[in-house]
C-alpha positions as YAML, in Angstrom:
chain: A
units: angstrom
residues:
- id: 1
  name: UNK
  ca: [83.24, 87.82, 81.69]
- id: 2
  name: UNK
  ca: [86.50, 89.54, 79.91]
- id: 3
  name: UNK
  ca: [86.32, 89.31, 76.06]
- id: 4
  name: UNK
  ca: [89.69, 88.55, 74.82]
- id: 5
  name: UNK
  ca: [90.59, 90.18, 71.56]
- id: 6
  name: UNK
  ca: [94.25, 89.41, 70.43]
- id: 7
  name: UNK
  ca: [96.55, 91.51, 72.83]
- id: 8
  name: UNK
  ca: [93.55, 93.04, 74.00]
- id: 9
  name: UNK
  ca: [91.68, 92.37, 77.59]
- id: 10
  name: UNK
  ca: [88.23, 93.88, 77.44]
- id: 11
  name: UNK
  ca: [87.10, 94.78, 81.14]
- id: 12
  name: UNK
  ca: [84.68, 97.37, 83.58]
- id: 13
  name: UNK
  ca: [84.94, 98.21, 86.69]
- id: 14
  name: UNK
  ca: [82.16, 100.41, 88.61]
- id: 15
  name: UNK
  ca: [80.41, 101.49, 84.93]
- id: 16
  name: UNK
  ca: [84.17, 101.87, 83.60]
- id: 17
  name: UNK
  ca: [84.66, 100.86, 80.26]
- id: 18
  name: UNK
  ca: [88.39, 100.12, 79.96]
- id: 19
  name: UNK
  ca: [90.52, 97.83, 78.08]
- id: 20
  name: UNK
  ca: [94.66, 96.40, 78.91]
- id: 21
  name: UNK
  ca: [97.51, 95.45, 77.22]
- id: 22
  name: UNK
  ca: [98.32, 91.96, 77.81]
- id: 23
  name: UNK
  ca: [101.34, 91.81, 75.71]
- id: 24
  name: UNK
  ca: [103.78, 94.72, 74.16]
- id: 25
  name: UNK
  ca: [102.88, 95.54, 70.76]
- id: 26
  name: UNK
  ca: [103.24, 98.51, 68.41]
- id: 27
  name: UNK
  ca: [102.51, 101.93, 70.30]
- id: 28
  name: UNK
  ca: [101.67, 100.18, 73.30]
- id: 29
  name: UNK
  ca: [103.15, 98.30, 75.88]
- id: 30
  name: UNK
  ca: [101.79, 95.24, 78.27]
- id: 31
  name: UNK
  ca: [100.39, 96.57, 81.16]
- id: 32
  name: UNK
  ca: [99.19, 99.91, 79.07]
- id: 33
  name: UNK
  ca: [95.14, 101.08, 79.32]
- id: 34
  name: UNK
  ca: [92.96, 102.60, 76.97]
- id: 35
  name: UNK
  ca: [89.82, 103.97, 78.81]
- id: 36
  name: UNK
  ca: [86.80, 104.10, 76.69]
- id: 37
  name: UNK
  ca: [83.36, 106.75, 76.32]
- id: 38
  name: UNK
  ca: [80.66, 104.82, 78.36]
- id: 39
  name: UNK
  ca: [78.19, 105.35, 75.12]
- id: 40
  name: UNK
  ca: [80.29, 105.80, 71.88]
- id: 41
  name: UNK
  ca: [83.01, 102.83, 72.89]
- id: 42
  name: UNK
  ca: [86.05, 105.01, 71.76]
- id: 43
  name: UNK
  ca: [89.14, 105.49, 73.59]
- id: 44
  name: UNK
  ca: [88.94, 108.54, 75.49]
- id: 45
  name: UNK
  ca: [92.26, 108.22, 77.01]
- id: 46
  name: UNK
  ca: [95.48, 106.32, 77.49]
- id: 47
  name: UNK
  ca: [97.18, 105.08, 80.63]
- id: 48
  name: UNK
  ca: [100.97, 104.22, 79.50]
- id: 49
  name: UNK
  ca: [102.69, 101.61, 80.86]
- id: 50
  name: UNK
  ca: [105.37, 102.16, 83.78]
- id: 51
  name: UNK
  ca: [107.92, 100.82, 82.41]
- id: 52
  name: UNK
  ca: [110.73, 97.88, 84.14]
- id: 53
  name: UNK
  ca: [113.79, 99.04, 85.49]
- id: 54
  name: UNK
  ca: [116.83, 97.65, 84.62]
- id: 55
  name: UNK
  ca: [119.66, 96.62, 87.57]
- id: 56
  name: UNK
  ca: [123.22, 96.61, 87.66]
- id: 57
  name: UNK
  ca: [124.99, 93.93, 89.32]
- id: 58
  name: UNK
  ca: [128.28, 95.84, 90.30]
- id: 59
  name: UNK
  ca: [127.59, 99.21, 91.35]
- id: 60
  name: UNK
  ca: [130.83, 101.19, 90.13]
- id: 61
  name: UNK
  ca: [131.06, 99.41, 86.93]
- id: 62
  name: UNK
  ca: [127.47, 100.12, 86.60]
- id: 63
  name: UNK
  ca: [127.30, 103.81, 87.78]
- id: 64
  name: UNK
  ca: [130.39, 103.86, 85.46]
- id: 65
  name: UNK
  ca: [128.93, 102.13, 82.50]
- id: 66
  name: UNK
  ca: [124.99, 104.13, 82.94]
- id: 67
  name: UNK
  ca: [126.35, 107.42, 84.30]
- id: 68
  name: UNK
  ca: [129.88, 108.05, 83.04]
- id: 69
  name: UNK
  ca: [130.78, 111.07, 84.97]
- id: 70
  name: UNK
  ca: [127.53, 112.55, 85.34]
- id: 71
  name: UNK
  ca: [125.90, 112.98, 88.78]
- id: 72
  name: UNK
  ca: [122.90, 110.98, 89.26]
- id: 73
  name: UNK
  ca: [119.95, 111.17, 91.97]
- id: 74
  name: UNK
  ca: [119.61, 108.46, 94.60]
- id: 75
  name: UNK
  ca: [116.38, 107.27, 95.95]
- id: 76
  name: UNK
  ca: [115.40, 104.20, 98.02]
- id: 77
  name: UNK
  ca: [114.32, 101.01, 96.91]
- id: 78
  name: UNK
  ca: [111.03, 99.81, 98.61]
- id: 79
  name: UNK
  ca: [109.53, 96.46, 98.81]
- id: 80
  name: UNK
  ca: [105.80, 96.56, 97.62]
- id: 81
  name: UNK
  ca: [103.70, 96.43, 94.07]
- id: 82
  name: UNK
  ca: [103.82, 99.13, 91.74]
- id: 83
  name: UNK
  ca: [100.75, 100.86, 90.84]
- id: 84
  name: UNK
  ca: [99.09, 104.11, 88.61]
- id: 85
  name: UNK
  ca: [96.72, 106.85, 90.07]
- id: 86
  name: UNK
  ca: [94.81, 108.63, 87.92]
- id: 87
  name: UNK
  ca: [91.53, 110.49, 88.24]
- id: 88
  name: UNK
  ca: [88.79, 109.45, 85.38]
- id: 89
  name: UNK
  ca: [85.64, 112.35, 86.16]
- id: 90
  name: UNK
  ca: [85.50, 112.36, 89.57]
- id: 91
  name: UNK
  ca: [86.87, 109.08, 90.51]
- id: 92
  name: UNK
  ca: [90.66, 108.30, 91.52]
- id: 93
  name: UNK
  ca: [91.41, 105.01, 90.12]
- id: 94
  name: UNK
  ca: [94.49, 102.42, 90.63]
- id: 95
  name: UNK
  ca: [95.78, 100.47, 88.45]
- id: 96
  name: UNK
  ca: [98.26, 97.42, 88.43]
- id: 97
  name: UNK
  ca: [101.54, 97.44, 86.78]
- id: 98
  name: UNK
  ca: [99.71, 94.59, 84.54]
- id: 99
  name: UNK
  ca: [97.12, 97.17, 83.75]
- id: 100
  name: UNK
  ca: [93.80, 95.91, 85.39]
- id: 101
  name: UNK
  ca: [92.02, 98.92, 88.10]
- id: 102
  name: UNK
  ca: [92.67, 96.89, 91.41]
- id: 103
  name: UNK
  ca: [89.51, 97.25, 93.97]
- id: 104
  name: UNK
  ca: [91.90, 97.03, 97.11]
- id: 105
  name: UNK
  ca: [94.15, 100.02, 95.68]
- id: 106
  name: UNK
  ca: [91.65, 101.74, 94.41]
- id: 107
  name: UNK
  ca: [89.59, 101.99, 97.77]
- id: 108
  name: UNK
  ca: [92.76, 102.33, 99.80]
- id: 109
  name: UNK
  ca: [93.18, 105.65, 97.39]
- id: 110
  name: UNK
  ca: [90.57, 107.15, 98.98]
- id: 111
  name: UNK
  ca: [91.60, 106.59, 102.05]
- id: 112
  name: UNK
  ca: [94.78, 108.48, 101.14]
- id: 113
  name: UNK
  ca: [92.36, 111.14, 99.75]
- id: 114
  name: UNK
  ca: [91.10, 111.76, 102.84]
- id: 115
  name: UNK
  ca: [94.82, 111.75, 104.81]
- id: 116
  name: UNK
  ca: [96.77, 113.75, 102.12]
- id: 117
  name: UNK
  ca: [94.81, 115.60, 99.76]
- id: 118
  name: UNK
  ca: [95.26, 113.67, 96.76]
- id: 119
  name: UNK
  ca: [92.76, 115.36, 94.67]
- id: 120
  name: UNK
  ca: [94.49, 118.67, 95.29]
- id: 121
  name: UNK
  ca: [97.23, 117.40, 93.17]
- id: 122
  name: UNK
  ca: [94.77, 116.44, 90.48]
- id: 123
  name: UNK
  ca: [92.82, 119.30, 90.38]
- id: 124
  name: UNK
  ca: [95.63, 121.02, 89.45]
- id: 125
  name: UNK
  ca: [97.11, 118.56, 87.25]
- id: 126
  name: UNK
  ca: [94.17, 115.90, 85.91]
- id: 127
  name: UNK
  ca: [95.94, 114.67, 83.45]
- id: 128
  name: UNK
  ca: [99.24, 113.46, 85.10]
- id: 129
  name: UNK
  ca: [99.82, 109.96, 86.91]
- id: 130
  name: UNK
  ca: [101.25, 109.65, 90.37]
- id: 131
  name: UNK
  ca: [103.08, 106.42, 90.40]
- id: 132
  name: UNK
  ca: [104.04, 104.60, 93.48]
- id: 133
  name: UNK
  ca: [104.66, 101.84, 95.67]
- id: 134
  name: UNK
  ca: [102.18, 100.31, 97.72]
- id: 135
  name: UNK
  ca: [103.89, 98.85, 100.86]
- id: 136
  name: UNK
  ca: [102.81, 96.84, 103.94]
- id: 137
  name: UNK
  ca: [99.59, 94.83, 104.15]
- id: 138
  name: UNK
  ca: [98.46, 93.87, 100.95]
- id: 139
  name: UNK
  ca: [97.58, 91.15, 98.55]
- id: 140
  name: UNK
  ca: [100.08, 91.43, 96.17]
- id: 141
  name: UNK
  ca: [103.20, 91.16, 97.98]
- id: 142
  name: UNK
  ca: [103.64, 88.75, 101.08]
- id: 143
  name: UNK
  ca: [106.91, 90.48, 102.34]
- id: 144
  name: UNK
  ca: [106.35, 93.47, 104.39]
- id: 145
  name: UNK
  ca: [108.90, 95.73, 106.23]
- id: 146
  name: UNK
  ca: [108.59, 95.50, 110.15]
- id: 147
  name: UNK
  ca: [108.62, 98.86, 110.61]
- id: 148
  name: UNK
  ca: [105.22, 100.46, 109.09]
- id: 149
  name: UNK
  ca: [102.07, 100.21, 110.76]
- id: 150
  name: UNK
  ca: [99.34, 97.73, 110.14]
- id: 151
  name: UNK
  ca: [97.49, 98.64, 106.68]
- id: 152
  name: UNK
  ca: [98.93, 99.92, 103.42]
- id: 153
  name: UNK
  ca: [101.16, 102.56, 102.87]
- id: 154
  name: UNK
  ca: [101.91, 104.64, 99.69]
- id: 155
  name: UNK
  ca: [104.65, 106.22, 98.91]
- id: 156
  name: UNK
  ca: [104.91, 108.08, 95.39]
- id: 157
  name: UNK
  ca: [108.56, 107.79, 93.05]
- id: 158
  name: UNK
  ca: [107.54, 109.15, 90.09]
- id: 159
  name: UNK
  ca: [105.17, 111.81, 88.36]
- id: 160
  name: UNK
  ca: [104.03, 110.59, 85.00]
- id: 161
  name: UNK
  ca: [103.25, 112.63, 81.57]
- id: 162
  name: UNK
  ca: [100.57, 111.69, 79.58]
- id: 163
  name: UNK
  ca: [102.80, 110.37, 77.34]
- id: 164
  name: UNK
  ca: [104.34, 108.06, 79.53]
- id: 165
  name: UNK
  ca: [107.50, 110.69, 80.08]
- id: 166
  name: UNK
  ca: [108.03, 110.98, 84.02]
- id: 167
  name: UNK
  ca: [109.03, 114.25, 85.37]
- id: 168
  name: UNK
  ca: [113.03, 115.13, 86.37]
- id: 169
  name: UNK
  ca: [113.55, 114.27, 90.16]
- id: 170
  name: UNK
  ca: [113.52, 117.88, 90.98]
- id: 171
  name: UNK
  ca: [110.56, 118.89, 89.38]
- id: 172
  name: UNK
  ca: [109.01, 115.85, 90.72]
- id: 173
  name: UNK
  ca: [110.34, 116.72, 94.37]
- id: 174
  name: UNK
  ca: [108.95, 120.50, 94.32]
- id: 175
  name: UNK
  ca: [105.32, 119.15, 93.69]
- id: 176
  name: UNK
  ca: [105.62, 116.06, 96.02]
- id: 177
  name: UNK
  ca: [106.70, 118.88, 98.36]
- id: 178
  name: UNK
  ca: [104.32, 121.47, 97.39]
- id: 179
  name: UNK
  ca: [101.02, 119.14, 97.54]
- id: 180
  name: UNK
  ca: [102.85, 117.10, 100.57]
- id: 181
  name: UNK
  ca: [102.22, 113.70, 99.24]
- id: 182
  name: UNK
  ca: [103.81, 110.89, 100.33]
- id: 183
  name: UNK
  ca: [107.01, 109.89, 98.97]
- id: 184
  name: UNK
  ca: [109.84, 107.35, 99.31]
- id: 185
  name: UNK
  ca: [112.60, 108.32, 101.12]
- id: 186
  name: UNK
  ca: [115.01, 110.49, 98.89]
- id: 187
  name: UNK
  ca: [119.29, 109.45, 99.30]
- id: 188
  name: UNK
  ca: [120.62, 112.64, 97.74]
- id: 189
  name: UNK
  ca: [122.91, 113.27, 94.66]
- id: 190
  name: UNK
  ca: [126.03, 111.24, 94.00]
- id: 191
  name: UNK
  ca: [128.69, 110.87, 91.59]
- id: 192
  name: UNK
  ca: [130.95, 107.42, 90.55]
- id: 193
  name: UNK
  ca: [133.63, 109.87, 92.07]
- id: 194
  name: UNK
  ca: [131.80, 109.53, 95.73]
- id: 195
  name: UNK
  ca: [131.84, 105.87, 95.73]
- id: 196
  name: UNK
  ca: [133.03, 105.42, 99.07]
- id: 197
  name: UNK
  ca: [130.06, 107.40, 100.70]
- id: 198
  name: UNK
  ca: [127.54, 104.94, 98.60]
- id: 199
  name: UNK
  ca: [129.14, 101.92, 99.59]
- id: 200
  name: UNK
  ca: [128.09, 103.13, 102.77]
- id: 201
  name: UNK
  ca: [125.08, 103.91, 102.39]
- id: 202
  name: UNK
  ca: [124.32, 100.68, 100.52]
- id: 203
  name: UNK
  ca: [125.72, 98.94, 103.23]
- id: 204
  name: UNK
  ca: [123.75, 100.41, 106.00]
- id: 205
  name: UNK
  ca: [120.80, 99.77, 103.83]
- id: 206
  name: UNK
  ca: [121.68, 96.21, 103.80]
- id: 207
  name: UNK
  ca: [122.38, 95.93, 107.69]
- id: 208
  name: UNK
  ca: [118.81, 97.44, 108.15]
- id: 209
  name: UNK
  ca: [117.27, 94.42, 105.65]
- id: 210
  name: UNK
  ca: [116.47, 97.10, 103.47]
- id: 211
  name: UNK
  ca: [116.11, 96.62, 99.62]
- id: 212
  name: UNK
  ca: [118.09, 98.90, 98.31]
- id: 213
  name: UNK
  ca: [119.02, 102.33, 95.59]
- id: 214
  name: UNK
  ca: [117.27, 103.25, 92.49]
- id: 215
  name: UNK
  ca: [119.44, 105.79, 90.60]
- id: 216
  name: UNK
  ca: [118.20, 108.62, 88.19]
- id: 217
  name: UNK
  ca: [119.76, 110.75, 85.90]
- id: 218
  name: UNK
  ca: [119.09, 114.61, 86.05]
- id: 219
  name: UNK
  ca: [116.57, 114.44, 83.63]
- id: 220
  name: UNK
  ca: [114.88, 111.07, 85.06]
- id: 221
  name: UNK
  ca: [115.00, 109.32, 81.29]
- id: 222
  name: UNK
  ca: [117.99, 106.93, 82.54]
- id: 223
  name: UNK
  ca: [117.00, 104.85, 85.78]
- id: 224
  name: UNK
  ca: [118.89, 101.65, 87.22]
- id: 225
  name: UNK
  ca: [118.61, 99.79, 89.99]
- id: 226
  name: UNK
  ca: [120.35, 98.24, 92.73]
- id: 227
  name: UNK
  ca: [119.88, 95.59, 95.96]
- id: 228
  name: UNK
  ca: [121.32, 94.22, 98.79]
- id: 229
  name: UNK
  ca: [121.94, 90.77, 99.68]
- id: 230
  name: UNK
  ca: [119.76, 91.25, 102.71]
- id: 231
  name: UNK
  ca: [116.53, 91.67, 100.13]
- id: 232
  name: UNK
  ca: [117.76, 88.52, 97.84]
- id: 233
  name: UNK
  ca: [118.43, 86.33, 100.79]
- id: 234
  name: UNK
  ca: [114.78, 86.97, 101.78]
- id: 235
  name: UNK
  ca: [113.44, 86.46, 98.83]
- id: 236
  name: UNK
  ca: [115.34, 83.04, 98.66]
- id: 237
  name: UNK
  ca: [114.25, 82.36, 102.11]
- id: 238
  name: UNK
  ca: [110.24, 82.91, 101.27]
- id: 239
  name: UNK
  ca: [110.84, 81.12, 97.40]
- id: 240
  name: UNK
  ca: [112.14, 77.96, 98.73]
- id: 241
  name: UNK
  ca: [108.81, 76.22, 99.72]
- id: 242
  name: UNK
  ca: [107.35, 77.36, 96.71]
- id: 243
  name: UNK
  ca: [110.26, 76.56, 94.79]
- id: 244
  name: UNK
  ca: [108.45, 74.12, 92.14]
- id: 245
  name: UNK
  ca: [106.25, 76.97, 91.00]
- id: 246
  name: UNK
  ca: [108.82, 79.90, 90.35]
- id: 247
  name: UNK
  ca: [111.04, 80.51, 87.30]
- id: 248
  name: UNK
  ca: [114.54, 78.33, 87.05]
- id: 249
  name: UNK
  ca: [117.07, 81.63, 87.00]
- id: 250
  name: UNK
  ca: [114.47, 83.04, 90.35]
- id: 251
  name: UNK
  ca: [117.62, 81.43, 92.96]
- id: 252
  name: UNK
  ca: [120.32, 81.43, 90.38]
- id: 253
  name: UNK
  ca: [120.18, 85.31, 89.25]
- id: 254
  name: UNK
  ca: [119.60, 86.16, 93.40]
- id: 255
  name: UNK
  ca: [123.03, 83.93, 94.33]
- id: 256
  name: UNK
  ca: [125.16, 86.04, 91.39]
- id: 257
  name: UNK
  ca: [123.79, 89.31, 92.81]
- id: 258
  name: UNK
  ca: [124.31, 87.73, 96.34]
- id: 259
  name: UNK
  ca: [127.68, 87.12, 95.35]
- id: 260
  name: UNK
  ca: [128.86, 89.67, 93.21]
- id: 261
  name: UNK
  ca: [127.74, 91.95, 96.63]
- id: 262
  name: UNK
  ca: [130.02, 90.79, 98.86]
- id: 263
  name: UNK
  ca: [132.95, 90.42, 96.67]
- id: 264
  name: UNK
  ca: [132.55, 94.34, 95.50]
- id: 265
  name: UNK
  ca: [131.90, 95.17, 99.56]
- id: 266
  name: UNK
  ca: [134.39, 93.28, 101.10]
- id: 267
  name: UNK
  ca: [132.29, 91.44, 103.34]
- id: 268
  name: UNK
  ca: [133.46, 88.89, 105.56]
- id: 269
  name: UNK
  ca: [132.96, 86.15, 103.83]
- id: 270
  name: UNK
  ca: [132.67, 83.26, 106.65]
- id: 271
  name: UNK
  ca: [130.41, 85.61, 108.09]
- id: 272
  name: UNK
  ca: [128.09, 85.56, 104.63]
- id: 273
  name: UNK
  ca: [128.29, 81.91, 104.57]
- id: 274
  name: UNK
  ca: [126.87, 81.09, 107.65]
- id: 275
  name: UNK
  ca: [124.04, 83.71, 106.87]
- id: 276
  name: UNK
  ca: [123.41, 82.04, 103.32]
- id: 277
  name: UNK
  ca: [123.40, 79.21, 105.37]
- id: 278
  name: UNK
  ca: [120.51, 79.77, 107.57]
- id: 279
  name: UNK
  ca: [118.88, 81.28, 104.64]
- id: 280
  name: UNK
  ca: [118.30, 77.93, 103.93]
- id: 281
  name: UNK
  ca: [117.84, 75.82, 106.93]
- id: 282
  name: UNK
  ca: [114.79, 79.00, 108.14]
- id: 283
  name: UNK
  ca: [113.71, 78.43, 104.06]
- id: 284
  name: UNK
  ca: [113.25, 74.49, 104.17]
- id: 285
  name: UNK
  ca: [112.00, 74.89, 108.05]
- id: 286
  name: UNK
  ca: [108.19, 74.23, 106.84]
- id: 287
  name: UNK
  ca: [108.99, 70.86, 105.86]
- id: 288
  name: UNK
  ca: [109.66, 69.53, 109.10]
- id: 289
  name: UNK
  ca: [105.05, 70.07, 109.42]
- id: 290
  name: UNK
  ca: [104.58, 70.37, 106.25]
- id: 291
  name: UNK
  ca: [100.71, 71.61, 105.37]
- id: 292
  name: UNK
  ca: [101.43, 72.77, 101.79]
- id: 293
  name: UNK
  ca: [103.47, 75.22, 99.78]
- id: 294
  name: UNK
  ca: [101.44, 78.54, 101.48]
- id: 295
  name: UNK
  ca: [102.23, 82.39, 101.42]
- id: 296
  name: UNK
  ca: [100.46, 84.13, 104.10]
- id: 297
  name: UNK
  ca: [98.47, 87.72, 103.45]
- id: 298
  name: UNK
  ca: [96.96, 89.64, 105.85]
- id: 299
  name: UNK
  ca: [94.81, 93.18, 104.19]
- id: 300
  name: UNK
  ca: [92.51, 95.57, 105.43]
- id: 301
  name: UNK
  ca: [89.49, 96.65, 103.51]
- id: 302
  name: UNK
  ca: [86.41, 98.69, 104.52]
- id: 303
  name: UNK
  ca: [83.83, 97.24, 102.56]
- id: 304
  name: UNK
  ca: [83.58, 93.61, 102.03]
- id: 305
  name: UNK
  ca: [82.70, 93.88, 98.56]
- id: 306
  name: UNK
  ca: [86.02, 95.12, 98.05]
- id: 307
  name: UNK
  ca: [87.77, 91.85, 99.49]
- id: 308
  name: UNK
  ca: [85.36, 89.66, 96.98]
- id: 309
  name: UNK
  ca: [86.24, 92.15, 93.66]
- id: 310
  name: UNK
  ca: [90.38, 91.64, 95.09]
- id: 311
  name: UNK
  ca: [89.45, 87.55, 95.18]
- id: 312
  name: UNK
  ca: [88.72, 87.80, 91.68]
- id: 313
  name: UNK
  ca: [91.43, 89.63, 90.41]
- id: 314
  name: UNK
  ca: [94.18, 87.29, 92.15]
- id: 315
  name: UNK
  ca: [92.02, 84.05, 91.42]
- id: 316
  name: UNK
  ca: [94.55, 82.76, 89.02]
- id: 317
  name: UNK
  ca: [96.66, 81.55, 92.24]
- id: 318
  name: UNK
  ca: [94.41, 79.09, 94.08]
- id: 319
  name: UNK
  ca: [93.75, 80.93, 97.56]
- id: 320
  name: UNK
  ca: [92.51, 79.79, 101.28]
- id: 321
  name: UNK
  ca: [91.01, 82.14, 103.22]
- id: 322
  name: UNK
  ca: [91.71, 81.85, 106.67]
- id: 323
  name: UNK
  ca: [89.77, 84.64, 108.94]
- id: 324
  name: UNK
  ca: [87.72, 87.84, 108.10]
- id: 325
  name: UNK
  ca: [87.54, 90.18, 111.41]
- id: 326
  name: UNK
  ca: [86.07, 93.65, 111.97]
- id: 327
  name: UNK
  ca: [88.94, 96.08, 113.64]
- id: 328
  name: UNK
  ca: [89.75, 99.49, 114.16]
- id: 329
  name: UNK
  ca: [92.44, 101.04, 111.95]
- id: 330
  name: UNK
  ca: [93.76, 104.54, 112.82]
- id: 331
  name: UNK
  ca: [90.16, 105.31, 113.74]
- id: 332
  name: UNK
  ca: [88.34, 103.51, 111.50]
- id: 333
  name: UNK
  ca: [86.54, 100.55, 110.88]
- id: 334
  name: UNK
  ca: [87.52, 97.58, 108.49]
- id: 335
  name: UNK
  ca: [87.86, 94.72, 107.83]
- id: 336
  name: UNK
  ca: [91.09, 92.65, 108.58]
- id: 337
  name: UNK
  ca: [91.46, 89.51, 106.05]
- id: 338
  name: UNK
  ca: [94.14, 86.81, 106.85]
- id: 339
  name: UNK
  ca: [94.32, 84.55, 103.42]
- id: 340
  name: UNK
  ca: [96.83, 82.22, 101.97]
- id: 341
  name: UNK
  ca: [98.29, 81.49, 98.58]
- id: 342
  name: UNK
  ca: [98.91, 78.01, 97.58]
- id: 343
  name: UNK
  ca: [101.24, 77.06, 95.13]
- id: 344
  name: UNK
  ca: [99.19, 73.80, 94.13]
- id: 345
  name: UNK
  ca: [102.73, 72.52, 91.91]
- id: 346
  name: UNK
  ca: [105.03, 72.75, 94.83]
- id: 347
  name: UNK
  ca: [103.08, 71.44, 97.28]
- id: 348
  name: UNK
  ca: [102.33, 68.17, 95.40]
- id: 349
  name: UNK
  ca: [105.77, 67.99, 94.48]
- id: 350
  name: UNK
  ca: [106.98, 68.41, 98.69]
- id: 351
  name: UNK
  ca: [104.34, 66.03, 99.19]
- id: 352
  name: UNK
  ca: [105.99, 63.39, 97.02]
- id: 353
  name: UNK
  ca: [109.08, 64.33, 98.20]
- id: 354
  name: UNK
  ca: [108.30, 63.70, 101.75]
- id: 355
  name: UNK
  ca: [106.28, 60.72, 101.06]
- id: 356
  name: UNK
  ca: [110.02, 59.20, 99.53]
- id: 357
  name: UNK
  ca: [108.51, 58.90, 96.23]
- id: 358
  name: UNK
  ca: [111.24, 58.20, 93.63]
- id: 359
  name: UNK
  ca: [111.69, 61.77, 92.35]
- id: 360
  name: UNK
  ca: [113.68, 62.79, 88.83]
- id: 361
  name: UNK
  ca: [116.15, 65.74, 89.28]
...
C-alpha cells in the first residue's frame, strides 16, 4: 500500500522506487517526482511538474495584454491527458500530470518505441522529458476526436529541461523534426497585428469541433491558451448527467467563455442559441432511460495485467466494466476494454429527482 508522508506519496512500480507531489510546496510542485536508488533510498532524480496553462477569454485583449507587440507561435489545442516520458536505465516511463507512472501510458510508450524511434531521441538526450498529449482511446479522458484511429495516439508539444525549463518552439521543432516524433499540429507565427487571419483560423477550428490555440512566446517561457465554443459546448453536453459530481463554476466559467466567443466573433447569435439549445436537450437526453450517471471508456492494452495495474490507479471513481475482447490493432494483438465511470453522487441525486422526491435547490 502507498505510505503517505505529509505532501509526500510513497509508491513502486515494476522495482521503481519513486515518490509524488501531492500538493505544491517549497521547490516542488504537485504533480512533481523524485525517483529514488533501489538500495540507498535517495533521490536519484527529479521529474518537474508540467506546469497549468493559463487562458484568455478574449483573444485580442489577451494577445494584447500577454504579447504586446511581440509575435508569438501558434499551435493546436488537442483534447486528451497530459503526460511525461522519460527514460529511467533502460526503461521509458509515463507519468501523469498528477505525478503517478501510469501502466496504460507507459506500455502504450513502447508501442510508440517500436513505431517512431523514441529511444533514439533519448539516447541522445537521456536526461530531457518529451511531454505530450495522449489522444483517442484511453482511460483518462472520455471525449475523443472522430477522426483518429482506434487506440491511442501521442502527439508531443513540448521538450522539457531537467529543470523543468521547456525548450523555445523552434528548437523544439528542429528535434521533433530531426528524430520525427510525433507532434501536434503546428498553426504558424502571428502577431495581435494579424488578427483577422486568427479569427479565422479560430473559427475554422471551431466549425471542425476542434478545441482550439495554445500560444507561445519566442522563447516558450510565456504560454496562454485559447478554445472554441464548439469544445465548451461538449464539455457541457457530456457534464450534464454528471452534473452533481463536478465543481459549481465547471458550466458557469464554460457559458462566459461560450459567450464572450461569439460576441468577439460576430456569430449569429439566433444561430448560437439554438445550438446552446440542443446542447442541452442531447445533455439531459439520458434521463428519458435513465441507468445512472455513466461515462463510457473504451482502451486497448496488450497485456491484461496492464488493464488490472490502470483499474487501480483510477479506482478512486467507482468503475463497471462492461466487456474485455481480444482484437487486432494495426497488426497486433490486444486487448479491447469497454468500462464505465459512475458518478455514484449524481446518479443518486437523478434518481431522486426522477423518483419526484422533494429536492432543495
Amino acid at each position: 500500500m502507498p505510505e503517505f508522508k505529509s505532501d509526500i506519496e510513497e509508491l513502486r512500480y515494476e522495482g521503481i522506487s519513486y515518490f509524488r507531489y501531492t500538493r505544491d510546496r517549497k521547490g516542488a510542485a504537485r504533480g512533481s517526482i523524485g525517483l529514488k536508488d533501489g538500495k540507498t533510498k535517495q533521490k536519484i532524480r527529479e521529474i518537474p511538474t508540467f506546469p497549468h496553462i493559463k487562458r484568455v477569454y478574449r483573444l485580442a485583449a489577451g494577445i494584447r495584454y500577454v504579447f504586446g507587440s511581440d509575435p508569438f507561435f501558434v499551435e493546436e489545442k488537442l483534447d486528451g491527458y497530459n503526460v511525461r516520458i522519460f527514460k529511467i536505465g533502460e526503461k521509458l516511463l509515463a507519468a501523469t500530470r498528477g505525478g503517478m507512472i501510469c501502466p496504460f501510458t507507459t506500455e502504450w510508450v513502447g508501442i510508440w518505441n517500436e513505431t517512431y524511434g523514441i529511444d533514439r531521441f533519448f539516447a541522445d538526450h537521456p536526461e530531457r522529458i518529451l511531454c505530450g498529449e495522449i489522444c483517442g482511446d484511453n482511460p483518462y479522458n472520455s471525449q475523443r476526436d472522430p477522426d483518429l484511429a482506434p487506440g491511442a495516439h501521442l502527439f508531443v508539444f513540448d521538450i522539457m529541461a531537467p529543470d523543468g525549463k521547456n525548450m523555445s518552439p523552434l528548437e523544439r521543432c528542429r528535434l521533433i523534426e530531426e528524430y520525427r516524433l510525433p507532434t501536434i499540429p503546428l498553426l504558424g507565427k502571428h502577431s495581435v497585428r494579424e488578427m483577422e487571419k486568427l479569427c479565422d483560423l479560430l473559427k475554422d477550428l471551431n466549425n471542425r469541433n476542434k478545441e482550439g490555440i495554445v500560444m507561445k512566446s519566442g522563447d516558450g517561457d510565456t504560454v496562454v491558451k485559447f478554445v472554441t465554443p464548439a469544445k465548451d459546448l461538449e464539455d457541457i453536453r457530456d457534464g450534464l448527467i454528471i452534473d452533481f459530481d463536478l465543481h459549481q463554476r465547471y458550466f458557469r466559467n464554460r457559458f462566459l467563455r461560450i459567450a464572450n466567443f461569439i460576441q468577439e466573433f460576430d456569430l449569429d447569435r439566433e444561430a448560437c442559441a439554438r445550438w446552446i439549445g440542443r446542447t442541452f436537450l442531447d445533455g439531459y437526453a439520458p434521463l428519458e432511460s435513465f441507468e445512472g450517471s455513466k461515462e463510457p471508456y473504451t482502451v486497448y492494452v496488450v497485456e491484461r495485467e496492464t488493464w488490472e495495474k490502470t483499474r487501480v490507479l483510477i479506482k478512486q471513481v467507482s468503475m463497471e466494466e462492461k466487456s474485455i475482447d481480444p482484437v487486432e490493432l494495426d497488426g497486433r494483438s490486444m486487448l479491447r476494454v469497454r468500462f464505465n465511470r459512475v458518478y455514484d453522487r449524481s446518479t443518486h441525486k437523478f434518481h431522486n429527482i426522477l423518483k419526484g422526491f422533494p429536492h432543495t435547490d
